[in-house]
N, C-alpha and C positions, 0 to 999 in steps of 0.2 A: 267817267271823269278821267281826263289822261293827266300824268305828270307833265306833262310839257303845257299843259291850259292852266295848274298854279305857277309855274314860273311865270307865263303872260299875265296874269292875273298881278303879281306881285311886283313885275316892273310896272305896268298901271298906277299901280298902286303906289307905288314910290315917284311915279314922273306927275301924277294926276292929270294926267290927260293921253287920251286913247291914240290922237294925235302923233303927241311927241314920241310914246312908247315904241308906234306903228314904227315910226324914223328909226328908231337906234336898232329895233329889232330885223328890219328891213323887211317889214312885211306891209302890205296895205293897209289902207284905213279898214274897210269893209271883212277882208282876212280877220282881223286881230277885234274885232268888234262880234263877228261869229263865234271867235273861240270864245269869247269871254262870256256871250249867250249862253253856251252850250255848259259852261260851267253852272253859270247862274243855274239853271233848268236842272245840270245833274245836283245842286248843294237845296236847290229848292226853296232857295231864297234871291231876294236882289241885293245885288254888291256893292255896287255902287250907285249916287246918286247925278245926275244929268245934270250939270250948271253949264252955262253962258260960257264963263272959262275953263273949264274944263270937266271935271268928276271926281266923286267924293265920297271915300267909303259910308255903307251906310252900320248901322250895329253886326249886322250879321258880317259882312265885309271885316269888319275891321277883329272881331274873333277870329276870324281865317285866314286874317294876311297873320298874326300873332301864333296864331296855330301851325302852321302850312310852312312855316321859316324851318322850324328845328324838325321838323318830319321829312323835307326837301332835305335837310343835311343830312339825315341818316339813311333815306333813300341813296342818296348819293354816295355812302359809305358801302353800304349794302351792292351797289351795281357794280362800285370798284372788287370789293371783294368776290363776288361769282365770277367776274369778268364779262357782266352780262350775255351767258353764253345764248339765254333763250331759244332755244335752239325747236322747240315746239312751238314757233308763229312765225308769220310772214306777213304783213302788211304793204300793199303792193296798190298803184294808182294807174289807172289806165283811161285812155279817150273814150266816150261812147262811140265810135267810128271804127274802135276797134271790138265789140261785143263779139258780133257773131265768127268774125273773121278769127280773132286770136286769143281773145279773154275766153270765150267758153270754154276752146277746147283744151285750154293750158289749163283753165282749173279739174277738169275730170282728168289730164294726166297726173296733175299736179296730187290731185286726189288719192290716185291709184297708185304713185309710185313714194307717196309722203301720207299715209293713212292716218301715221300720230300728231302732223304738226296742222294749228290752228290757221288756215288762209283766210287772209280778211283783203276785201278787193273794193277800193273805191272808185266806179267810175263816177271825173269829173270832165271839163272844161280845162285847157291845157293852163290857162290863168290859175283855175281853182288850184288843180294840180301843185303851179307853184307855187302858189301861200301855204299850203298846206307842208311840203317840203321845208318850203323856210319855217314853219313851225318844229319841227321835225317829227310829224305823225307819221312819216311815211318812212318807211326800207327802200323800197322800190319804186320808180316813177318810170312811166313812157308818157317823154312831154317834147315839143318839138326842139332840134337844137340851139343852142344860144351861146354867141363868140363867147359871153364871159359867165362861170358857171357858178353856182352857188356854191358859197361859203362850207366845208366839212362835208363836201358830195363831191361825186366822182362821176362822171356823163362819159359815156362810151356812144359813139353816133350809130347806128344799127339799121336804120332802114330808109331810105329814099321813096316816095310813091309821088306819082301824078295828082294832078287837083282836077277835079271834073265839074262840072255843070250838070244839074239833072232836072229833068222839065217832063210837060206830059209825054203822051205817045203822040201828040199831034204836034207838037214842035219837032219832030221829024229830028232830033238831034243822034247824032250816030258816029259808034265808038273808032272809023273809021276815018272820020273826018275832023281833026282837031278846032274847034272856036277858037277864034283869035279873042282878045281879051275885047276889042271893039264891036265883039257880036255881043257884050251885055252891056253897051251905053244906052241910058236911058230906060233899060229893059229892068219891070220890078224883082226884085230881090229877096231873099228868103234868107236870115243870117240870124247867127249868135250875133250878141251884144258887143262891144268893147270892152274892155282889153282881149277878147279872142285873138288869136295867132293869124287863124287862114283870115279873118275879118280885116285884121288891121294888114294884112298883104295884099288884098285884095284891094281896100282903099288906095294903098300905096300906090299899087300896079295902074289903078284909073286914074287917080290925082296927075301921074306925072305926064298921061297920054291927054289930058284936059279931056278924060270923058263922063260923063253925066252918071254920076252913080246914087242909085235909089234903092232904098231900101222900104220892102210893102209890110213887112212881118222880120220883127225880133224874136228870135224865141232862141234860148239856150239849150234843148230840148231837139236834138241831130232825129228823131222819129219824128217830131212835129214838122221840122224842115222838109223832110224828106214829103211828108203826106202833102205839106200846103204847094208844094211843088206838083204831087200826081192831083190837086183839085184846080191846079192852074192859076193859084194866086204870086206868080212868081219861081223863075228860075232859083234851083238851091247850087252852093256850090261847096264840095265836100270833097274828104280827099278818099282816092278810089277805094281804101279797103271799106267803106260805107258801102261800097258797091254790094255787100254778101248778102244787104238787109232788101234790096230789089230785084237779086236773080232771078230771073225768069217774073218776072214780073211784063203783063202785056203792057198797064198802063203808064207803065213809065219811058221813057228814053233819056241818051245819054252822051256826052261827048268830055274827053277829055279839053282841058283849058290850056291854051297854048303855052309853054315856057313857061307853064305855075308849078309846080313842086312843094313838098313838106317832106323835110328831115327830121325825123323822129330820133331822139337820142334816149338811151337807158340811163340813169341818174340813182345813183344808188348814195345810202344814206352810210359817210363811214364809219360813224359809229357803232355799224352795228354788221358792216360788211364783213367780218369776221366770223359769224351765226352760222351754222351750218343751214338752216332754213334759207335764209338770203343765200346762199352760195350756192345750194343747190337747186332753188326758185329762179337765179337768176342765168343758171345753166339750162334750163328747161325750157326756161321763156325762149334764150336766145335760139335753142334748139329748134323751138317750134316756129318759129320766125323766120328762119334762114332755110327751111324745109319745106314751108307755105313760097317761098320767091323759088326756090330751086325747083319747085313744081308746078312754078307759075299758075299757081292757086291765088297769088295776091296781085292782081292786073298790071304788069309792065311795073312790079316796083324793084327794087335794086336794093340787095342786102349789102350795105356797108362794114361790119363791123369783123375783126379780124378769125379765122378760123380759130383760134385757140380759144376765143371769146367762147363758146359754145361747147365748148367739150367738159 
């Protein structure tokens, strides 16, 4: 059970409805509907009850919105007083796209050079990613960039990479030869769902060319994409550090996507950018990041983010 799931719990609880709550806290319907699951499941009981207009504590609920008031205040006293230095955790959110390329190998340094602090690492969906921020369960995010940034976070832009296409070995596709975006009209599709980032650009990018865009397979699941693409039910399109989960791979091929791009920005939570866990987590990351483009280990991507950012 985290602190931040009774605060959601409690504005629910006072708006009566999952709804309106979602609104003021700026988080989605589906976001703010998770969290309050996940309490339910850790309190072991259900909280609310389902109506027409809205929800309505049920007995156990209404003990814990009465409970959870004056324990949230003294929590609150408590954080002031240490200055919540926490300085033994690190809770950090990353793409699947980026596993093999930069999440593994940041956690065994990460490991090796921070032995005492706790690393907790969630790969999500850049969407999950930011319900989750806007809850504030996360320190750390790598989530794509965005003109306007979240409320009490701090976004530093950090990596530029290509968007690729990736299809069998018999689509003959080759990293040589850029696809224009008109080589996937009509052609079936392998993609995460909506609200995805590279999904809804991708839409974007065919909508304004009036080209025929199909979709054969949803799946939020960046290994499912990648396999239904080498069984040929559909071209996948992902951004190139996915590339690290097919190297050398025969049955696959592969072309960058003409003029497609993803900017990855780092998003740090400030309430807690103080920590020396976050500060030295987030000096690592940027480390290992800028050291994968400088040795062109991450294909043709382009480190944005300023040299001091990494030291």
């Amino acid at each position: 059970m985290e602190v931040r799931q009774l605060d959601l719990f409690l504005r629910v609880a006072e708006l009566g409805s999952i709804n309106r709550a979602a609104s003021t806290l700026g988080l989605s319907q589906p976001a703010l509907s998770r969290q309050i699951a996940l309490l339910e499941q850790a309190m072991g009981a259900q909280l609310f009850t389902r109506t027409q207009g809205g929800v309505l504590l049920t007995g156990a609920g209404q003990l814990l919105s009465e409970r959870a008031r004056p324990l949230l205040k003294q929590f609150g006293l408590l954080k002031r007083q240490v200055g919540e230095q926490a300085a033994g955790q690190l809770t950090i959110g990353t793409p699947p796209a980026w596993r093999q390329l930069v999440v593994c190998p940041f956690i065994e340094d990460f490991a090796a050079r921070l032995p005492g602090v706790k690393l907790r690492v969630y790969e999500r969906l850049s969407n999950e990613l930011h319900d989750d921020m806007s809850a504030g369960l996360l320190d750390l995010a790598f989530v794509p960039f965005r003109a306007t940034p979240l409320q009490r976070h701090a976004q530093t832009a950090v990596v530029r990479e290509p968007v690729v296409v990736v299809g069998r070995a018999s689509d003959r596709l080759s990293p040589d030869k850029p696809l224009p975006i008109t080589g996937l009209d009509g052609r079936h599709l392998v993609l995460p769902e909506r609200p995805n980032v590279l999904r809804v650009q991708l839409e974007q990018a065919m909508a304004r060319r009036q080209l025929n865009f199909r979709v054969a397979v949803e799946t939020d699941a960046m290994d499912v994409c990648l396999d239904m693409a080498r069984r040929g039910l559909g071209f996948s399109v992902v951004p190139a550090s996915a590339l690290s989960v097919i190297a050398g791979d025969p049955a696959f091929s592969w072309a960058p996507l003409r003029a497609q791009h993803v900017t990855w920005a780092l998003w740090a939570n400030e309430a807690r950018a103080h920590s020396d866990a976050v500060v030295e987590g987030r000096r690592l990351a940027l480390r290992s990041i800028e050291a994968l483009v400088r040795e062109k280990r991450w294909w043709r991507a382009e480190y944005l983010a300023s040299a001091t950012s990494s030291e």
